[in-house]
N, C-alpha and C positions, 0 to 999 in steps of 0.2 A: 504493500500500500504506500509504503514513503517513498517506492520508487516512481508509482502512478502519481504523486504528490510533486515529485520532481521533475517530472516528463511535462508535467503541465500544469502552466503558472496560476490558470485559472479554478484549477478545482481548488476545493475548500480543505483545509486545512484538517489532519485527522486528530479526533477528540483526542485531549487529554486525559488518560484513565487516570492520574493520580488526581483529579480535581472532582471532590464527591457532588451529587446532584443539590438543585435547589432545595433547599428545605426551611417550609416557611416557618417564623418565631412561632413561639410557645407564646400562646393567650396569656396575658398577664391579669391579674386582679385588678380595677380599679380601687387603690389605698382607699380614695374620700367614700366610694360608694357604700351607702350604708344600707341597702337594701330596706329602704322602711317604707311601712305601708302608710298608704295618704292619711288614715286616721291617725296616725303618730301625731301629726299637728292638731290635734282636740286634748291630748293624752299632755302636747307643750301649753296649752290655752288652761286646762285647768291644771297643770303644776304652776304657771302664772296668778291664778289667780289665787292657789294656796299663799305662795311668797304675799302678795297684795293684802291676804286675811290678817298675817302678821306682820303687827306692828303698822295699822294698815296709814295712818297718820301723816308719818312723811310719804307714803306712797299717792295718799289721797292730794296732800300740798302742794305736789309737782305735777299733779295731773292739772292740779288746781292753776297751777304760776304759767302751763301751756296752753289752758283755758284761756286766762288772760293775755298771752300773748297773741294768740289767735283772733282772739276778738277785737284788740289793738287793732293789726293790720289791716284787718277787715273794714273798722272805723277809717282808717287812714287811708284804705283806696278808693273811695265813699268821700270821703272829708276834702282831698286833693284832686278830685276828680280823676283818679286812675280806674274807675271800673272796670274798662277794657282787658285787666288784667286779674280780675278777680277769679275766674276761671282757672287758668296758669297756674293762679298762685294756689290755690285749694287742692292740684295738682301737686303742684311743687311739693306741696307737705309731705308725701308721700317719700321725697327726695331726700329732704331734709331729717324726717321722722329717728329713723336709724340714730341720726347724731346723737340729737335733742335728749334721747333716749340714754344716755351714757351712766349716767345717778341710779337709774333706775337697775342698771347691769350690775349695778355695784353693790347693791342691797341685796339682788338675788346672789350674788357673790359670795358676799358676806356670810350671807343665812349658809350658803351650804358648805362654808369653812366654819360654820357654829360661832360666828363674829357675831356682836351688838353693833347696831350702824343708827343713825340721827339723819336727819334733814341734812345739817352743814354736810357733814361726811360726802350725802349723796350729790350736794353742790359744786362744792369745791374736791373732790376726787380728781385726781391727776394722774392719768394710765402711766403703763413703766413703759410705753411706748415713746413717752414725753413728748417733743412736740412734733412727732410722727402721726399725731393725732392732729393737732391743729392743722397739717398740711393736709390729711382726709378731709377737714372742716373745707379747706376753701377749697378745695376740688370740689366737692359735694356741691359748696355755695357757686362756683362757677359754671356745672352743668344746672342749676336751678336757673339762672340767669342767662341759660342759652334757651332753654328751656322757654323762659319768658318772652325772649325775642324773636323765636320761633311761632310762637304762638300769635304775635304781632305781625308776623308775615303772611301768616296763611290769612290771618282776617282779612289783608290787604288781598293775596289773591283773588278773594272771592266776592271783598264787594269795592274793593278800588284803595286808591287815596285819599276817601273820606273822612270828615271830622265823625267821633266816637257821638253817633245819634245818643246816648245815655240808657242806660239801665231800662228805664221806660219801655222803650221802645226795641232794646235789644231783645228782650225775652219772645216778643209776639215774633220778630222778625229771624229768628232761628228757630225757631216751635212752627211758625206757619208757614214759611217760604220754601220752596225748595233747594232756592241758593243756603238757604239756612240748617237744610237738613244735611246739604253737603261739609256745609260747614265742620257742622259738629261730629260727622264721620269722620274727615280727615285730618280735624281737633284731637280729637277720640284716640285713631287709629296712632297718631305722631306722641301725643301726649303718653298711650298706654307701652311705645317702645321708650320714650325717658323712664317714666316710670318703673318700667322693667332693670334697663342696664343699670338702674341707680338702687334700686331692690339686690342684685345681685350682685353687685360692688362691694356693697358696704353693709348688709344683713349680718352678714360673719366677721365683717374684718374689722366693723367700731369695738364688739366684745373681743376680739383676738389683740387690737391695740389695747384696750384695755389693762389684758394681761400678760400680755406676751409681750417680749423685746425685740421686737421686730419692725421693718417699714413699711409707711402707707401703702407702696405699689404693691408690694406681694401679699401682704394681708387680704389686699384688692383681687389681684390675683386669683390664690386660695377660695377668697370666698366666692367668684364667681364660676370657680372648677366644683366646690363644694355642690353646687346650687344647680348645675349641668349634670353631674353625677348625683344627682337626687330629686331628679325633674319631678315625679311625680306627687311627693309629701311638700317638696317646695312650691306648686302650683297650687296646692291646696293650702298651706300656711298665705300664702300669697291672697289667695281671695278670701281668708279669713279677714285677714288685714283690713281690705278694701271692703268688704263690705260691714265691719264693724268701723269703717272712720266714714261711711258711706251714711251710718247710723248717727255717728254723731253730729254730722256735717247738719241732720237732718234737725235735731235738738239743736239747731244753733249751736254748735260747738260745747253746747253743757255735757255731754255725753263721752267728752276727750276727760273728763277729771275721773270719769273711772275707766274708761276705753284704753290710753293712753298706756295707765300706770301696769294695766294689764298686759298688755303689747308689748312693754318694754321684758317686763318679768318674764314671759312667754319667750320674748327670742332669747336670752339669757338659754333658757333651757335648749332652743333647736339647736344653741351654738353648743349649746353639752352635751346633745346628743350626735352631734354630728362629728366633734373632737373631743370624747370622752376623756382624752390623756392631757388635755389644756390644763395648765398649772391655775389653781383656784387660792393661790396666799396669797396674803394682806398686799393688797397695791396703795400705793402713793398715796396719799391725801394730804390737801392743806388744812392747816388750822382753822378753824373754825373765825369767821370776822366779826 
């Protein structure tokens, strides 16, 4: 054969026997996949609300202090004639929520290292992340605010350059128009992909700064691999969410001073059940002011 090989330059070259055949990898485990069933997220909703039972005080305070933060804003896009952006921002919460939520990760913490924890505590808590957390803050604050501008483009798509007709008249003219109903679909549709990537950004990785020594992008990272390798209970913790802040939206935001503090307690848990080996001792705190 090597002499037929030699004879002519064009035949192909005879196989290497010492070069064994393709053989494809070995299927690997996915580490983060935890195999849990969508009901696992009722099983985090009410170990939430146990945390919330004790000690329920500061839990109820900060539901209370986002209560009023909320209602703020809302006064102030109202007050300064921003309407236009009340939508967004009622949105946006959903972005932002994860952060806000940081005191509240700290007292389900606490309770399950058998620590006593107070309001200051859950205030001024300061993750061992240090300020690998505040650079999550303005990334977070940053896709909220693209978010917002976003949302001022498409209203422009679809009915021009116009001045903001006001509150009045916006409700009839997206409830009855059909430029209106477009509207709100690809409102809807643009608004529920922020809302996603920032759900699965930062779900796992505000509790994981919290506790862990590590940086914003991989905590980032992590939690959005987390959240892919656990599509299913994640989709359903996911419209827990929404439809109890859907709930509260509906109480005029009185419904965030227990919604809230429960949600915060709650992802505490998904993030323990999801990294059961996450270190749970005493993090940072400042003194109390």
């Amino acid at each position: 054969m090597l002499s037929d090989f030699t004879n002519d330059p064009d035949a192909p070259p005879p196989p290497d026997r010492n070069i064994p055949g393709f053989v494809p990898p070995l299927p690997r485990e996915n580490p983060r996949a935890r195999a849990l069933p969508p009901r696992a997220a009722f099983a985090w909703l009410r170990a939430g609300w146990s945390d919330l039972r004790i000690n329920p005080v500061p839990s109820l305070l900060y539901g209370l202090s986002v209560f009023a933060l909320s209602f703020l804003v809302v006064w102030a896009l109202f007050q300064y004639r921003y309407e236009y952006a009340l939508f967004p921002a009622l949105s946006g919460f959903m972005v932002l929520g994860p952060l806000i939520a940081n005191g509240l990760y700290e007292k389900s913490r606490a309770l399950e290292a058998g620590e006593r924890i107070g309001l200051a505590r859950m205030i001024f808590v300061r993750p061992r992340s240090g300020h690998q957390a505040l650079f999550m803050g303005v990334m977070l604050l940053g896709l909220f605010l693209l978010w917002l501008r976003a949302a001022v483009l498409i209203y422009a798509l679809f009915f021009g350059m116009v001045p903001f007709p006001g509150t009045d008249a916006l409700i009839p003219m997206l409830l009855l128009t059909p430029t209106g109903w477009a509207l709100l679909s690809a409102g809807s549709i643009v608004g529920a992909l922020f809302a996603a990537f920032a759900f699965a950004i930062s779900v796992f990785a505000v509790p994981m700064l919290l506790t862990e020594r590590t940086d914003a992008l991989s905590a980032m990272g992590i939690s959005m691999a987390t959240v892919w390798a656990n599509l299913p209970v994640m989709l359903t913790w996911g419209a827990i969410v929404l439809a109890l802040f859907i709930a509260s939206v509906a109480t005029v935001f009185v419904g965030l001073v227990v919604v809230f503090p429960l949600l915060g307690h709650a992802t505490w848990h998904a993030y323990r059940a999801m990294d059961p080996a996450a270190p749970i001792g005493r993090t940072q705190h400042a003194p109390a002011r």
